[in-house]
Every structure is written in C-alpha cells, then in structure tokens.
VEXKE-793363 format. One record per residue (C-alpha): residue number from 1; residue in three letters; chain; z, y, x. Coordinates in Angstrom, 1 decimal, m for minus. Example, Ala and Ser with C-alpha at 12.3 -4.5 7.8 and 13.67 -1.06 7.14 Angstrom:
> 1|ALA|A|7.8|m4.5|12.3
> 2|SER|A|7.1|m1.1|13.7
% end
This chain:
> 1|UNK|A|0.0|0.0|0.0
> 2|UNK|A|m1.1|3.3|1.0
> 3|UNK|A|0.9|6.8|0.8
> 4|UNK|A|m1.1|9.7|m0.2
> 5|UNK|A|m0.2|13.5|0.9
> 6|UNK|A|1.5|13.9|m2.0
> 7|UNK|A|3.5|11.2|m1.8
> 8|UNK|A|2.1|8.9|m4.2
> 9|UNK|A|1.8|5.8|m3.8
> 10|UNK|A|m2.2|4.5|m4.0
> 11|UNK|A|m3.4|0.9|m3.6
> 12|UNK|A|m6.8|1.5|m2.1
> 13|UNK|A|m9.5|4.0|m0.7
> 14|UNK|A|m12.7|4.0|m3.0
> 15|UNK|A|m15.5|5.8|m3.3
> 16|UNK|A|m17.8|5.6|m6.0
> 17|UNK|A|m21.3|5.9|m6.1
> 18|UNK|A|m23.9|6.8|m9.0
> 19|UNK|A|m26.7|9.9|m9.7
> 20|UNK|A|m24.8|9.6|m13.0
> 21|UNK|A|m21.8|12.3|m13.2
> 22|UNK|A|m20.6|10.9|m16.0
> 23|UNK|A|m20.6|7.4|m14.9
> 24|UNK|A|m18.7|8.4|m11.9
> 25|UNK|A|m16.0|10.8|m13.9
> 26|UNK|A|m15.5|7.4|m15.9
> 27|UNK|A|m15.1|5.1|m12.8
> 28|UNK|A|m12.7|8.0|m11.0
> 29|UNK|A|m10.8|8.3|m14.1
> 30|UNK|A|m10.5|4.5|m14.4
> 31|UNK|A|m9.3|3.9|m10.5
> 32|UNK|A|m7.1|7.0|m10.5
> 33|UNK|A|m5.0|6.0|m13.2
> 34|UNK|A|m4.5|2.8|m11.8
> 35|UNK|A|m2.8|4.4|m8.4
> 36|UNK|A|m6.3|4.1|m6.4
> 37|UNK|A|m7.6|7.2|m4.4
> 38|UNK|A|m10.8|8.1|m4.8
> 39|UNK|A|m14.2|10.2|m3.5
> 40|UNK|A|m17.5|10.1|m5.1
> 41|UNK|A|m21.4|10.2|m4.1
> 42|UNK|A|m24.3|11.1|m6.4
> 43|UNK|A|m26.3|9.1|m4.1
> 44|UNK|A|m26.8|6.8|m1.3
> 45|UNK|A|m27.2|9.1|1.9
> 46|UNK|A|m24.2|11.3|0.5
> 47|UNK|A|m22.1|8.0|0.5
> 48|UNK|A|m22.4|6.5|3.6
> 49|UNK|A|m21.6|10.2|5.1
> 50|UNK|A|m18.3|9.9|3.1
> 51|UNK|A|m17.9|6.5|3.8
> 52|UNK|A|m18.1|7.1|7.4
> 53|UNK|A|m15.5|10.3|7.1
> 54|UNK|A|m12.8|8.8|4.5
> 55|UNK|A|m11.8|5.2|5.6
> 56|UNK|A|m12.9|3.8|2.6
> 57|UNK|A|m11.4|0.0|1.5
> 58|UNK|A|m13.9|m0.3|m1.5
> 59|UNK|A|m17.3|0.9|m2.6
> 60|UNK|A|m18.5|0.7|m6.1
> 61|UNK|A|m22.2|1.7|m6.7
> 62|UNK|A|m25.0|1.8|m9.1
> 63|UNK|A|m27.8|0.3|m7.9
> 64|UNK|A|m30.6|2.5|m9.5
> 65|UNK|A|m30.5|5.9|m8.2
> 66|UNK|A|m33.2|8.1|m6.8
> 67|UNK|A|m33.3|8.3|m2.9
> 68|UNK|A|m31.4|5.6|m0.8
> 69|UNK|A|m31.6|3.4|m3.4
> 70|UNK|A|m28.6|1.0|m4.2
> 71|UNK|A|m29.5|m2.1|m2.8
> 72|UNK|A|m30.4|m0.6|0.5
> 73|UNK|A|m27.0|1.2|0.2
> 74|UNK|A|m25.7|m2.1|0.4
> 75|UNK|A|m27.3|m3.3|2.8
> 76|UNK|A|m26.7|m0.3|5.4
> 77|UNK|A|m22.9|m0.3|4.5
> 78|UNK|A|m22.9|m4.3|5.3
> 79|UNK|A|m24.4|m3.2|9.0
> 80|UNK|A|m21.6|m1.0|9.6
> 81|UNK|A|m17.9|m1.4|11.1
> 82|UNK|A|m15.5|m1.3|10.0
> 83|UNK|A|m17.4|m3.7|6.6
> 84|UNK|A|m16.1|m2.2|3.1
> 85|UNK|A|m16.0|m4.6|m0.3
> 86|UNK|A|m18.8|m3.6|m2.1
> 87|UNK|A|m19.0|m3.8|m6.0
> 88|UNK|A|m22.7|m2.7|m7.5
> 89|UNK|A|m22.8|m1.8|m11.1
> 90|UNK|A|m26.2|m1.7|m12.9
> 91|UNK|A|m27.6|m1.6|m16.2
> 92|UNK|A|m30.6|m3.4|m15.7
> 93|UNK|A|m29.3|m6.4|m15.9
> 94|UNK|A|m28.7|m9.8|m14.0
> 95|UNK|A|m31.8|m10.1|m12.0
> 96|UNK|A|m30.4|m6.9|m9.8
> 97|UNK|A|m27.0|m7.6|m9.7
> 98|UNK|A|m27.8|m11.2|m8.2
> 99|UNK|A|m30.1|m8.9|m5.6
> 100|UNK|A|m27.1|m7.3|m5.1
> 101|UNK|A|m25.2|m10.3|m4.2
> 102|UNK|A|m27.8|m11.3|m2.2
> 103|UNK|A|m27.9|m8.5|0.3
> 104|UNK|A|m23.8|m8.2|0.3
> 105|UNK|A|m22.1|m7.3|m2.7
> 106|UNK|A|m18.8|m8.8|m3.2
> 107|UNK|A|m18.6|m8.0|m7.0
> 108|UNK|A|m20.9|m7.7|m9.9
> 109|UNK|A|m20.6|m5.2|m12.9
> 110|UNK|A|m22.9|m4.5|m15.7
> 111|UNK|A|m23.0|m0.9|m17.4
> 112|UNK|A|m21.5|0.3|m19.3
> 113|UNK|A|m18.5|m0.6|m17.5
> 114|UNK|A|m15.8|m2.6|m18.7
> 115|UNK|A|m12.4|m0.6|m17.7
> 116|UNK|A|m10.6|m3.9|m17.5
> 117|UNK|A|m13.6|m5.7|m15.6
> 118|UNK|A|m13.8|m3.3|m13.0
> 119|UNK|A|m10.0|m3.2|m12.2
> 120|UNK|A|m10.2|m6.5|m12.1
> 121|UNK|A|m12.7|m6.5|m9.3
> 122|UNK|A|m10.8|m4.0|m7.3
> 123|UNK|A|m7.4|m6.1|m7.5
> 124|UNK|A|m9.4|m9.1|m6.2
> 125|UNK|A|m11.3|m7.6|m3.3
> 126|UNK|A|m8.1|m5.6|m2.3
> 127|UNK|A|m6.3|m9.3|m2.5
> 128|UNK|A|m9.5|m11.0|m0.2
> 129|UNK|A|m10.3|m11.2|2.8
> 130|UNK|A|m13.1|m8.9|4.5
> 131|UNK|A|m16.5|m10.7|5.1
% end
C-alpha cells in the first residue's frame, strides 16, 4: 500500500487511457473512490510520456483511439522497464480484445465498463505477479 501527499492511503498508481473524456472521468471516478491514484491520457503518445514520469503500477486503455493506436500502445509499454499490468477496454468487441491479449494485455474489458468488472481486474493484477 502506497501513501499519497495527503496522507491517504491508495492501493495503486494508474493511469487511464481513452480519446474519450467521458470514458476516462468514468474510469478515474471509479478507481479514485476505490483508494487508487490516478492520471489520465487522451491518447497513446501522451500515455507513455506519463507513464514514463509517474511510476505507474497499472494501465487501462481503449484500444480504438486516433494516433498511437491501442494495440500498439500495448505493445510499446510491454518493451519497456519497468513492465506495467495492462488492461485494454474496447467496444468493438471480442476479436480486439483477444488482439489485445495477444500482444500483452493482462486484462480484458468491454465498453461500456462494468464498475465492478474493472475493480475487479485491478484487485487481481495488483495481487499478480509482473510478466
């Protein structure tokens, strides 16, 4: 468990990734309530630059977004060190999540986002190992 300056407790670092500000406003909202600190990205080349900057634990992106697509987000954030847990959220359903998981996602989400679901993958990757 992490302190924050304010002296709060928070469970993990993530930053959340989407062209979509309301998608992202959701997601924050979501993981702040639950303790977890978070920055956000409205696309990939803006994430990796905070991903590089905040010591990030988890990453949870959209896959379609104009730019550095998400995929090849993934796939540049699996190259570097120190590796973060990657969960990709789309809303184009199965065919590019299983991509996703192909080229290094941990986790799976389909939009809209299940509050629940999406806790749920950031208890479990906080409670894995790395890979």
């Amino acid at each position: 468990m992490l302190t924050s300056p304010k002296g709060i407790d928070i469970v993990a670092r993530i930053l959340i990734v989407d062209d979509e500000e309301t998608d992202r406003l959701l997601e924050q909202t979501i993981l702040e309530r639950a303790g977890h600190e978070t920055f956000t990205a409205a696309g990939g080349r803006e994430a990796v630059n905070r991903y590089l900057a905040k010591g990030i634990d988890i990453v949870v992106t959209d896959l379609q977004m104009p730019g550095l697509h998400g995929l090849a987000l993934i796939t540049l954030l699996r190259g570097l060190v120190p590796r973060p847990r990657i969960i990709a959220i789309s809303g184009t359903g199965e065919p590019q999540l299983d991509i996703a998981q192909a080229v290094g996602a941990d986790k799976t989400l389909s939009k809209p986002v299940d509050p629940d679901e999406l806790l749920s993958a950031v208890e479990e990757l906080l409670q894995s190992t790395p890979r």
